[in-house]
C-alpha positions in Angstrom: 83.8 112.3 138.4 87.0 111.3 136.1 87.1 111.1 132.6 89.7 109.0 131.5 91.2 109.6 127.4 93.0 107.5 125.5 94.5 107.3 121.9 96.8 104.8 120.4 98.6 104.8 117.0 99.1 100.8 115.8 101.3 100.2 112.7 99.5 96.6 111.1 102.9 95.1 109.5 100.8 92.3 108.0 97.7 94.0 106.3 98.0 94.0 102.5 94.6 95.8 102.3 92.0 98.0 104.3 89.8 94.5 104.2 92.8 93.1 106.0 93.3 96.1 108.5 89.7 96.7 109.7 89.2 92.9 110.2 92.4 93.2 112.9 90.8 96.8 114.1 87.4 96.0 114.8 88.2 92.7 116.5 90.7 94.3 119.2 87.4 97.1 119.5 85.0 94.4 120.3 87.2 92.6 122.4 87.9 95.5 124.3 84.6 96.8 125.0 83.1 93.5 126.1 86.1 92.6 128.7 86.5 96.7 129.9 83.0 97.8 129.6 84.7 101.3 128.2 84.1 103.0 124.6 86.3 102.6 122.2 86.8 103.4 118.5 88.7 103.5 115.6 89.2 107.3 115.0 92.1 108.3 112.7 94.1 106.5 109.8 90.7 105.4 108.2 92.2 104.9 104.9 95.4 103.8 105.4 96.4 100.1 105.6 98.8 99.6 107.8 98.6 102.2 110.2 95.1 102.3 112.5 93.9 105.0 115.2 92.2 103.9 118.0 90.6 106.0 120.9 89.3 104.9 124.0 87.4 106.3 127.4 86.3 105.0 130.8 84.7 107.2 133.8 84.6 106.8 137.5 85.2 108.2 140.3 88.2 108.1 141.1 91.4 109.2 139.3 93.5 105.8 140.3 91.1 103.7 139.1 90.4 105.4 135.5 94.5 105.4 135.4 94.5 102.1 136.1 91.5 101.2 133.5 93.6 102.7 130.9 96.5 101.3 131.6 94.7 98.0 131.0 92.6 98.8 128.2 96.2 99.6 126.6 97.9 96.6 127.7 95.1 94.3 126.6 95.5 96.4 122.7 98.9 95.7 122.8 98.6 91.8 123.8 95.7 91.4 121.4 97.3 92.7 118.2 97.9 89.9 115.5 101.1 91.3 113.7 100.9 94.9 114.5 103.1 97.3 117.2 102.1 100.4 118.9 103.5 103.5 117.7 102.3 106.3 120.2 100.2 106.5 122.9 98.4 109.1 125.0 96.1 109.2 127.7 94.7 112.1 129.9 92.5 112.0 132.7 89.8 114.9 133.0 88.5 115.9 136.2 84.8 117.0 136.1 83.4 118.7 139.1 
């Protein structure tokens, strides 16, 4: 089994409030997690309003496939954000015996 991890920092150039910014956030999360079937959340910057934290995870059983997953998961983030850029990523895969 593969654990695949994921974390992306997203500056929100647009959002004038945290009204504003979780609006944007919890749209690209529910978009997400209905096309990719994978968990994802928004995890740090809570109270900031123009930068947003957002983690995500897939599993299966194969390490080129959770790579791949993520890599989509974070291209479909990056399509899907209305006025905002990616700042840093990371992703790890975790190989469970």
């Amino acid at each position: 089994m593969v654990v695949g991890v994921g974390y992306v920092s997203v500056q929100l150039f647009a959002s004038q409030s945290l009204k504003d910014k979780r609006r944007v956030v919890r749209s690209v999360i529910e978009r997400t997690r209905k096309r990719y079937n994978a968990s994802v959340a928004e995890v740090d910057y809570l109270d900031s309003w123009q930068m947003a934290g957002i983690g995500f995870s897939c599993v299966s059983n194969s390490s080129s496939h959770a790579d791949s997953m993520l890599a989509e998961v974070l291209r479909f983030i990056e399509a899907n954000l209305a006025d905002g850029a990616i700042a840093d990523v990371s992703t790890e895969l975790i190989h469970m015996s």
